[in-house]
N, C-alpha and C positions, 0 to 999 in steps of 0.2 A: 504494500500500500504506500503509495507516494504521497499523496493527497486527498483532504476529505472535507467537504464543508456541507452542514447541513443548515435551512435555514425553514421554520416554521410561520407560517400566517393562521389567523385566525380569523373569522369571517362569521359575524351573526345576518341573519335574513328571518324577518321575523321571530319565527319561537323556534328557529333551527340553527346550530352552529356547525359551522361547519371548518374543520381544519386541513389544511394545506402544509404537506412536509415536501422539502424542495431537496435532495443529495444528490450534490456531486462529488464524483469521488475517481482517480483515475490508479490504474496500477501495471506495474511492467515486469517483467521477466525475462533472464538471459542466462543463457549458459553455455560451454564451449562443448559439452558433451551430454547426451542424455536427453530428458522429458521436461519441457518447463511448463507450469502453469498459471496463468495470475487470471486473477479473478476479480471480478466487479459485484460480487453479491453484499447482497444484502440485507441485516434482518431487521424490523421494525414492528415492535411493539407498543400497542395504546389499551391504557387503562383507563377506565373511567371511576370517579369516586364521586359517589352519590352526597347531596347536597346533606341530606338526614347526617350521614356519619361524621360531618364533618363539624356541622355545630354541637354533637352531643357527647364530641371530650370533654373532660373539665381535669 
């Protein structure tokens, strides 16, 4: 991995929100002998936390 920038928006439309994840990311590989691989994947995980749990620490 050489580079990675990730940059999120957030966008309400009425009673809906909606989010926008933006990744770029580039990556390279070399070798004078053998199998090389580079890979652009990627994993992206969202959670959501309900609005109840959040007022009802103390």
């Amino acid at each position: 991995m050489i580079h990675q920038n990730v940059k999120t928006y957030r966008y309400r439309v009425g009673r809906n929100q909606y989010i926008v994840i933006n990744i770029y990311q580039n990556a390279s590989a070399s070798a004078e002998a053998g199998n090389v691989l580079a890979s652009n994947a990627v994993n992206v995980q969202i959670q959501k936390q309900l609005a109840k749990q959040k007022k009802r620490k103390r």
